[in-house]
C-alpha positions as CSV (number, residue, x, y, z in Angstrom):
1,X,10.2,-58.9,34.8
2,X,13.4,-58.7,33.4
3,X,12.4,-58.8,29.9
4,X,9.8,-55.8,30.5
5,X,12.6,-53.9,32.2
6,X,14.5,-54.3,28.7
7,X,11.3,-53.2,26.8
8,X,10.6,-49.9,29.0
9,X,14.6,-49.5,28.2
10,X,14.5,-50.2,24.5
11,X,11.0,-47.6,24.3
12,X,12.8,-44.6,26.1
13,X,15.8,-45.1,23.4
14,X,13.4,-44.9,21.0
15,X,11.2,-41.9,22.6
16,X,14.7,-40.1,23.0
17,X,16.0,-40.7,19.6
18,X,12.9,-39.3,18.2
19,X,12.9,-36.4,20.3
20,X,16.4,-35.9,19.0
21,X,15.7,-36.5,15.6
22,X,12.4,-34.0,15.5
23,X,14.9,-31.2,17.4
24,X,17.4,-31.6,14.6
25,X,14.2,-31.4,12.0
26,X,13.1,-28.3,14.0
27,X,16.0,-26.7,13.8
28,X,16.6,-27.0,9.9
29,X,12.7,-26.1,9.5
30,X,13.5,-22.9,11.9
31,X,16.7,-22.5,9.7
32,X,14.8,-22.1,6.5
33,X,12.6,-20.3,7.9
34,X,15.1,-18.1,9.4
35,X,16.4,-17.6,5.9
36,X,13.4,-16.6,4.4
37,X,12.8,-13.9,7.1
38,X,16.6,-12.7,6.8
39,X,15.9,-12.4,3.1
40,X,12.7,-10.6,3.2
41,X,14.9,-8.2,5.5
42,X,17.7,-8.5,2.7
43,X,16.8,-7.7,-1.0
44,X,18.3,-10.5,-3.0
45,X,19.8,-12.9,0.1
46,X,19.3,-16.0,-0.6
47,X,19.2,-19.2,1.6
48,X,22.7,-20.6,1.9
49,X,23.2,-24.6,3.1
50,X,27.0,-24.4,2.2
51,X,27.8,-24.0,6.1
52,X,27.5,-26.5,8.5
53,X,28.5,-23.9,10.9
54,X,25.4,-22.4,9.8
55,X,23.0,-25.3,10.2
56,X,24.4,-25.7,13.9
57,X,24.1,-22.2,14.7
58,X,20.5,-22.6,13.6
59,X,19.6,-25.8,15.7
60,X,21.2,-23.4,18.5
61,X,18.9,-20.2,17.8
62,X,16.1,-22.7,17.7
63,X,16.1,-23.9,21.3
64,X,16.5,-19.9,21.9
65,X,13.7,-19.2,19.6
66,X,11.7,-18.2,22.8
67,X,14.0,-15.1,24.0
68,X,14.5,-14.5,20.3
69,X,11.0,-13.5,19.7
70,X,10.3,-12.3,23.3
71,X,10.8,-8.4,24.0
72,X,13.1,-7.2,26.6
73,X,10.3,-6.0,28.6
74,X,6.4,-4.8,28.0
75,X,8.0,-1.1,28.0
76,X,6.4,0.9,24.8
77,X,8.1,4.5,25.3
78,X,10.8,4.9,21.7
79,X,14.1,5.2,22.6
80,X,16.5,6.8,20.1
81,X,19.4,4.6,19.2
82,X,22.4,5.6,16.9
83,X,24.9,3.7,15.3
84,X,28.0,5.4,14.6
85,X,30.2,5.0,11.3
86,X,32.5,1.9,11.6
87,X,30.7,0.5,14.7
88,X,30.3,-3.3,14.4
89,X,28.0,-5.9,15.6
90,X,29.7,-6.3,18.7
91,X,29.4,-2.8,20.1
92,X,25.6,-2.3,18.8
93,X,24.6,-5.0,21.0
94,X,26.9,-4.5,24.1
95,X,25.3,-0.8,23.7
96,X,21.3,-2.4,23.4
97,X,21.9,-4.7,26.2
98,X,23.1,-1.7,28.6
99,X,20.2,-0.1,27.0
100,X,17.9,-2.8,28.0
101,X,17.0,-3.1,24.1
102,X,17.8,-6.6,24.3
103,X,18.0,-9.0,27.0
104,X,21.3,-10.9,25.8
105,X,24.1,-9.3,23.6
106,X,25.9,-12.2,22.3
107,X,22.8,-14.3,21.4
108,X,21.7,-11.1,19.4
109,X,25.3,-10.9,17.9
110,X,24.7,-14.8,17.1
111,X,21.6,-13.7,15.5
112,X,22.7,-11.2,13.3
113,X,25.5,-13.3,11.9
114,X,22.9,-16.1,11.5
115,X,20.9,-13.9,8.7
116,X,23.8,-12.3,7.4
117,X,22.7,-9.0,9.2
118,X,25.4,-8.1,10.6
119,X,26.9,-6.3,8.0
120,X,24.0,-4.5,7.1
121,X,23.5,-2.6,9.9
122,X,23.6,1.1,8.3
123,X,25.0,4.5,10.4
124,X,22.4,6.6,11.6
125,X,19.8,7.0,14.1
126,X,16.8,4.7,15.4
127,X,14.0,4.8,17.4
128,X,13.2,1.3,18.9
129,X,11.2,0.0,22.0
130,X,12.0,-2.3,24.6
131,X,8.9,-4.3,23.8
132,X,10.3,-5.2,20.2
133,X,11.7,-8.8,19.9
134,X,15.3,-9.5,18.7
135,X,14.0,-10.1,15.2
136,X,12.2,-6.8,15.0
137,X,15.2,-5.5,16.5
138,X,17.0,-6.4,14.1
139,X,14.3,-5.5,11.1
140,X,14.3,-1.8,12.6
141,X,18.3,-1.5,12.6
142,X,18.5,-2.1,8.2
143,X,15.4,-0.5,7.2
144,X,14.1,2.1,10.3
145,X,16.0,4.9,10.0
146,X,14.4,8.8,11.2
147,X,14.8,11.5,8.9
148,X,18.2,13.3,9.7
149,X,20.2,16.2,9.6
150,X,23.4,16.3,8.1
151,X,25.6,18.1,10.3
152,X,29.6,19.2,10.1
153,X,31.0,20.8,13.5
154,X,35.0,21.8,12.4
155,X,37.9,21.5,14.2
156,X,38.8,24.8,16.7
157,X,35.0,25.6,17.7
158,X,34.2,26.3,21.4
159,X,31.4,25.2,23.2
160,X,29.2,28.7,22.6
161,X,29.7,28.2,18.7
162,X,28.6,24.3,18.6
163,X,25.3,26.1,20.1
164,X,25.3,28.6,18.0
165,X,25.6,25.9,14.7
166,X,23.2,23.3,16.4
167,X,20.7,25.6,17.6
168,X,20.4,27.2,14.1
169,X,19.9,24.2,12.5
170,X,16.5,23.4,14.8
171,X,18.6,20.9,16.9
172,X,19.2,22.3,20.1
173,X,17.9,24.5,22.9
174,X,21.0,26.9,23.2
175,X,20.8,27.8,26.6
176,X,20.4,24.2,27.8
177,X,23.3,22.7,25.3
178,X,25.9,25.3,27.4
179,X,23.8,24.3,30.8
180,X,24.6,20.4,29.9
181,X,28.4,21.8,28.7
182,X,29.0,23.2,31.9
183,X,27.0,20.6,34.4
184,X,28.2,17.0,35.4
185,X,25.7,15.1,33.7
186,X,27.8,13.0,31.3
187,X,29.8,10.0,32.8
188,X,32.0,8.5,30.8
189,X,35.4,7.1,31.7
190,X,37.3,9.6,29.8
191,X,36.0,12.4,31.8
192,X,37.2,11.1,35.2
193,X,40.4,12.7,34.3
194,X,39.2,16.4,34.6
195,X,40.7,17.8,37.5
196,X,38.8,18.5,40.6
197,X,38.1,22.0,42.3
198,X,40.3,24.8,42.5
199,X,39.8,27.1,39.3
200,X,39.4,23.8,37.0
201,X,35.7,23.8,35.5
202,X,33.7,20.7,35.0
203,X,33.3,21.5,31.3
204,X,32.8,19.6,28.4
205,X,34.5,21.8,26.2
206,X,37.1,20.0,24.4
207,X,35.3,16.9,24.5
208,X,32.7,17.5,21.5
209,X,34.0,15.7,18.8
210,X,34.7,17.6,15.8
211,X,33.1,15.8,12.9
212,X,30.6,15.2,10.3
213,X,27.2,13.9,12.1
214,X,23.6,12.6,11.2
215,X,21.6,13.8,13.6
216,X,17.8,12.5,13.8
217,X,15.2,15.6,13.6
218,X,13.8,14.7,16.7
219,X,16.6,14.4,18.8
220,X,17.0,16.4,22.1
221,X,19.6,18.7,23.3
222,X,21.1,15.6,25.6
223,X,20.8,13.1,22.7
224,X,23.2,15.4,21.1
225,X,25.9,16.1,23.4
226,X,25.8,12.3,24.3
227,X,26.1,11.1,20.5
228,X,29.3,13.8,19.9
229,X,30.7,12.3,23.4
230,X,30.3,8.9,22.4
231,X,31.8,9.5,18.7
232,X,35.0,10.9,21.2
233,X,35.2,7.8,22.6
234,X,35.7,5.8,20.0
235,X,38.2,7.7,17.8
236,X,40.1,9.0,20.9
237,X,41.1,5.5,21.7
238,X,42.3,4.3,24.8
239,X,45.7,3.6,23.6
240,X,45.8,7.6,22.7
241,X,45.0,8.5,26.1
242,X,47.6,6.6,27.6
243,X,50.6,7.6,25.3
244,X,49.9,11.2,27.2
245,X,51.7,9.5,29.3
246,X,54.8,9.6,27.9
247,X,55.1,13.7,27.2
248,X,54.7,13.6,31.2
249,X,51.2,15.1,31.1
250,X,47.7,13.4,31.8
251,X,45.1,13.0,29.0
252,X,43.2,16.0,29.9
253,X,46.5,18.4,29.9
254,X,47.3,16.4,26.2
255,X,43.8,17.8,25.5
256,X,44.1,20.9,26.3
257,X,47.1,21.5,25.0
258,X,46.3,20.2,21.2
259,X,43.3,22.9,22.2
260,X,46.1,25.5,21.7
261,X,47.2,23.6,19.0
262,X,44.4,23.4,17.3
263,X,43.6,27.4,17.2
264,X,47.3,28.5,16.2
265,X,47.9,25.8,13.4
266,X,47.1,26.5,10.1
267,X,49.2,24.5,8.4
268,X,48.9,20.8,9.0
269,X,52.2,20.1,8.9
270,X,53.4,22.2,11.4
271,X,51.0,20.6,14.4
272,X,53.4,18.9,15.4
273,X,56.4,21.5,15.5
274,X,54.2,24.1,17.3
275,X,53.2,21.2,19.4
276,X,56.8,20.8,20.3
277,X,57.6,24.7,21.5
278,X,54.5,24.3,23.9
279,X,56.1,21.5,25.7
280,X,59.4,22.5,25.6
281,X,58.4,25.5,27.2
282,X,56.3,23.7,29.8
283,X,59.2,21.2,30.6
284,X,61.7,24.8,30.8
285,X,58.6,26.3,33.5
286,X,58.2,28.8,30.9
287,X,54.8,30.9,30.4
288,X,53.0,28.9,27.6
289,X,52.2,32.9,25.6
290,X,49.4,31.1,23.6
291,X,47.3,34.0,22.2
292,X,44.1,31.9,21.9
293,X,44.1,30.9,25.7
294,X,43.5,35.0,26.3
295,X,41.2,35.2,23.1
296,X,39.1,32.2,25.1
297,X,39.3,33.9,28.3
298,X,38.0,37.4,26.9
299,X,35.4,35.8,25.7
300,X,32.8,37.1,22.4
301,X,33.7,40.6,21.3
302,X,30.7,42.6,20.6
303,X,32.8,45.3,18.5
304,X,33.9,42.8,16.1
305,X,31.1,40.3,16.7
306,X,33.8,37.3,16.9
307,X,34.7,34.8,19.5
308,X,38.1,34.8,18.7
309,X,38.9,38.7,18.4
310,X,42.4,39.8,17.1
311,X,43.8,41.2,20.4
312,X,47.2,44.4,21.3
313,X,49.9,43.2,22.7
314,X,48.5,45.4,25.8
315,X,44.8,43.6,25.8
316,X,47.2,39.9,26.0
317,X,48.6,40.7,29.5
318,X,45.3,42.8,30.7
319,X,42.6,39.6,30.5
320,X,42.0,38.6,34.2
321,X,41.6,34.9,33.7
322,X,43.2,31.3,34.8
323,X,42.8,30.7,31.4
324,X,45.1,33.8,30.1
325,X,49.0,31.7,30.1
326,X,50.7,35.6,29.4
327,X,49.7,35.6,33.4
328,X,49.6,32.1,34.7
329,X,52.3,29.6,34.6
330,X,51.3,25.9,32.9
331,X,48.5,25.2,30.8
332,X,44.8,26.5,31.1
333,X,42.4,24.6,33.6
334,X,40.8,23.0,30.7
335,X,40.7,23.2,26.6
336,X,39.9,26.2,24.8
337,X,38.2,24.4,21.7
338,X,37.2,20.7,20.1
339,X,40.5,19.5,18.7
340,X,40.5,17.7,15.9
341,X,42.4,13.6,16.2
342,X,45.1,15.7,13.9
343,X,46.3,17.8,17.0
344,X,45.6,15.9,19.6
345,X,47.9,13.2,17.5
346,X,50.7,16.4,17.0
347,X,50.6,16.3,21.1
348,X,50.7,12.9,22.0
349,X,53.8,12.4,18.5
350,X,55.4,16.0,18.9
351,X,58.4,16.6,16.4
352,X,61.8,16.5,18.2
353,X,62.8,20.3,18.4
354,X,64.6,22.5,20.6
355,X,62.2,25.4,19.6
356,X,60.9,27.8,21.9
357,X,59.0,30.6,19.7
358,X,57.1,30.9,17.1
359,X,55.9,34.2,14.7
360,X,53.3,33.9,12.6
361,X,54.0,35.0,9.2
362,X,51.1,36.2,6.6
363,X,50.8,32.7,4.8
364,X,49.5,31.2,7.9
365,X,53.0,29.5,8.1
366,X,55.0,30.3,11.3
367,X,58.7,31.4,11.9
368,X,60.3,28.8,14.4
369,X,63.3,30.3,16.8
370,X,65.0,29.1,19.8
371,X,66.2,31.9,21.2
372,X,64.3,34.9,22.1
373,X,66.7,37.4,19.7
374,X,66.3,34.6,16.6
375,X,62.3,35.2,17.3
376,X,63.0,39.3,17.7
377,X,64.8,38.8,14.3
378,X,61.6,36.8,13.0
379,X,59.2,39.6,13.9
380,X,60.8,42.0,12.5
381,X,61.2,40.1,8.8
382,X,57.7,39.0,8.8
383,X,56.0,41.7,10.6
């Protein structure tokens, strides 16, 4: 009995060390093949053995093999996805997980290491399907991009002349990007700090990124609005919002005032000096004066066809609006425009000044004064 006991023993050993041994084989004949696929996706990878790392992470993948080459779900309807400019592996997958695009993040982020993918992932937009598997996933995000547009929305637009631009280029419905503008739709954590009721409008307006953008040709009016809020959110970092902070105002105030900024700045080097008289006149309770809040507020000018009309001294006082700041103490309820990361940066780093006027002189360069009779002086040398 006893020496059968030691046979059955000696037999599982050996049943065990072959299963071992034909995983390990398994998961070098999966790496190889693994290699080959990642170099079919890759014009002129090659298979690599240098890396144990690499060998183990292949034994790994193998025994995942079956949620590698499973879909997410049996769902066939495309879903656009866009990678933004300096996104990394990381963020892609955190954003297909959340978009049920994948089933787990980091073992598609293990994946893309694996085959040397993850630096190959090019900007632009996708359509996938949450029926793909991880490796057609993965195919679709190097080699699947839609036809684009190549868009550039400047610094200082409002929200009517983003429409305007996106509409014209076969983009956008127009009346339904302002509808979106003005509704709650959006959530994203850097909206929570609008402020509620009163005359403060849930708007988007300031939010939509100023930049150069790809869009797909296909893409819908929400698509849109969502890829220029996403784009804020990662070059608007965190830290940014919270240095607000420190000039005693919340982000949203920071953001409306490098609104202001934004429209009465023509020289870059002056953001941050203009910057400066705007808060030094809100910490004195003075009335902010900014001709572009009352430009906003009027609204588009048919006589001159512009948004941002020249306006009389008389016309600055005369605009009934919350946004008009020659009639309302403090900033505006919300921004004026998109500023660019160059004025909201002049709000949240302000030059140290004790200025409290400026005069705009016909360079584009401003006159700087602290006392009202050094800006009467100002007006009248540079009128």
């Amino acid at each position: 009995m006893e020496g059968s006991a030691r046979n059955w023993i000696r037999i599982v050993l050996f049943l065990f060390g072959v299963a071992l041994i034909l995983g390990v084989a398994g998961g070098i004949v999966w790496f190889f093949v693994a290699q080959t696929r990642a170099a079919a996706l890759q014009p002129g990878a090659g298979v690599d053995l240098s890396s144990l790392e690499k060998t183990a992470l292949g034994i790994y993948l193998n025994v995942r093999k079956g949620e590698i080459e499973g879909p997410a779900s049996a769902e066939t309807t495309p879903v656009q996805f866009s990678v933004q400019v300096g996104e990394n592996a990381a963020t892609i997958a955190a954003r297909l997980e959340r978009m049920q695009l994948i089933k787990d993040a980091e073992l598609f982020r293990l994946l893309l290491r694996y085959w040397g993918a993850d630096s190959h992932l090019e900007a632009g937009d996708y359509e996938l399907r949450r029926n793909m598997s991880m490796a057609e996933v993965v195919a679709q995000l190097q080699h699947g991009r839609l036809r684009a547009k190549t868009v550039t929305i400047r610094e200082g637009l409002r929200a009517e002349e983003v429409a305007y631009l996106l509409a014209g280029e076969g983009l956008v419905d127009q009346e339904q990007f302002i509808h979106l503008v003005r509704d709650d739709t959006f959530h994203y954590d850097f909206l929570r700090d609008r402020p509620q009721g009163g005359s403060a409008p849930k708007t988007l307006e300031g939010f939509l990124f100023p930049d150069t953008y790809q869009f797909a040709v296909n893409i819908t009016t929400t698509g849109v609005i969502d890829l220029m809020l996403r784009n804020f959110d990662q070059r608007v970092t965190i830290e940014m919002r919270q240095r607000a902070l420190e000039q005693g105002l919340s982000f949203h105030q920071a953001l409306t005032l490098a609104s202001i900024v934004e429209r009465e700045a023509v020289k870059a080097e002056e953001r941050p000096i203009i910057a400066s008289v705007y808060l030094n006149r809100l910490r004195k309770g003075m009335y902010l004066e900014a001709d572009p809040t009352v430009q906003y507020a009027k609204g588009y000018d048919a006589a001159s066809g512009r948004w941002w009309p020249q306006l009389k001294l008389e016309e600055l006082r005369a605009v009934d609006s919350p946004y008009n700041t020659f009639v309302n103490p403090g900033l505006p309820p919300a921004p004026i425009c998109s500023p660019g990361l160059a004025s909201i940066e002049a709000v949240l780093n302000p030059a140290q000044t004790t200025y409290l006027f400026f005069y705009a002189k016909k360079d584009g360069s401003h006159a700087f004064a602290e006392t009202f009779e050094e800006h009467l002086q100002n007006q009248q040398k540079y009128r």
